[in-house]
C-alpha positions in Angstrom: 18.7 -29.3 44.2 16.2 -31.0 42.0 16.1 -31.6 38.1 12.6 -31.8 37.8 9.7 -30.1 38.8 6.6 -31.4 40.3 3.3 -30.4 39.5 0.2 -30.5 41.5 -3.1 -30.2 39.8 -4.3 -28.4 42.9 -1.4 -25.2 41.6 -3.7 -25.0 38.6 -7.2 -23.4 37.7 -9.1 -25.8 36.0 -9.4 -23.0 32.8 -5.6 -22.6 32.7 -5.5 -26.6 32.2 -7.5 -26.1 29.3 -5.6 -23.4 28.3 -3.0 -25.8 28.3 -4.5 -28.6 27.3 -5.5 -27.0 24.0 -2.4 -25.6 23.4 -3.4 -21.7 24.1 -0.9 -21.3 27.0 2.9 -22.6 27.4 2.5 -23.0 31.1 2.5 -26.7 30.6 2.3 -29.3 27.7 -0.5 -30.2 26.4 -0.7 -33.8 27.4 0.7 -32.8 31.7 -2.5 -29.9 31.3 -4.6 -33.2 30.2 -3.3 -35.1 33.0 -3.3 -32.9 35.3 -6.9 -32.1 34.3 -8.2 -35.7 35.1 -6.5 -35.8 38.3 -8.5 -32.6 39.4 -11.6 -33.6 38.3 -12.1 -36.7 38.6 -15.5 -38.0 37.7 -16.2 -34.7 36.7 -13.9 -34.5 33.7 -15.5 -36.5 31.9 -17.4 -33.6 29.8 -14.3 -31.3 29.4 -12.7 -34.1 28.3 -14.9 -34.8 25.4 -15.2 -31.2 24.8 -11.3 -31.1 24.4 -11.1 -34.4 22.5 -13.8 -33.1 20.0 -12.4 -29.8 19.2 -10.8 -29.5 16.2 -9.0 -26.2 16.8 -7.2 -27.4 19.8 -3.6 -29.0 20.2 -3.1 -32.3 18.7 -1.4 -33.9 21.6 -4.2 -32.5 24.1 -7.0 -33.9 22.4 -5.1 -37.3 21.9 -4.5 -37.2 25.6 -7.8 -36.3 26.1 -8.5 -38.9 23.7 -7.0 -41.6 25.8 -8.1 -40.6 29.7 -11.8 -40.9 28.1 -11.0 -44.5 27.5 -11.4 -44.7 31.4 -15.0 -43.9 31.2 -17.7 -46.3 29.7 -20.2 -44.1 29.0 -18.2 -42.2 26.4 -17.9 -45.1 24.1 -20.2 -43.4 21.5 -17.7 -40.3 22.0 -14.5 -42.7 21.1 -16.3 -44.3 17.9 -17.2 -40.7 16.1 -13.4 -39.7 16.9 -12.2 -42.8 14.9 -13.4 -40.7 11.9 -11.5 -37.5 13.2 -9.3 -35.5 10.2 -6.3 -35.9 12.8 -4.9 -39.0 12.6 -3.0 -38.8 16.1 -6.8 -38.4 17.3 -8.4 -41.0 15.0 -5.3 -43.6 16.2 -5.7 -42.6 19.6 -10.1 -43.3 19.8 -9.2 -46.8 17.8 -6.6 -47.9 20.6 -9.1 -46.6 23.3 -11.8 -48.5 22.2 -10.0 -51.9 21.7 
C-alpha cells in the first residue's frame, strides 16, 4: 500500500483545475490544480494562467503559482511587471522573483 497519491492531469477537467486553482473546490490545492494545469495545457495555458494570476478574488497560493509557471513564457513579461504592483504581497513577491 502507498502513502501518497498520484495525480494525473489527464483525471482532471481543465474547469475543475481552475476550480481548484482559485480555491473554489477542495479536490486539490491550489498550487497541485496550478500545476497540474500547466502540465495539461501546455502552450495553451498561457492565457488561463494570466487570467488566474490577475484575479484578485481567487486563492492566494493559486495565483502565486500561477504567478510563477508564467515565468516560463516570454511573452507574458508585461503580465509579470503589472503584478509587481498586486495588493497581495505573495503575488507581488512572486511576479518580482519571476521576472528577475
Amino acid at each position: 500500500m502507498s502513502d501518497f497519491a498520484v495525480y494525473q492531469s489527464d483525471d482532471f477537467t481543465v474547469e475543475e483545475l481552475l476550480q481548484a486553482a482559485r480555491g473554489e473546490s477542495t479536490a486539490l490545492s491550489p498550487q497541485l490544480a496550478v500545476t497540474l494545469l500547466h502540465a495539461k495545457l501546455g502552450d495553451d495555458a498561457e492565457q488561463p494562467l494570466t487570467e488566474l494570476a490577475s484575479d484578485e478574488r481567487a486563492d492566494a497560493r493559486g495565483r502565486h503559482a500561477a504567478v510563477l509557471a508564467l515565468a516560463s513564457y516570454p511573452s507574458a513579461h508585461q503580465v509579470l511587471e503589472s503584478l509587481t504592483a498586486s495588493h497581495s504581497e505573495l503575488v507581488a513577491e512572486a511576479a518580482a522573483q519571476a521576472l528577475r
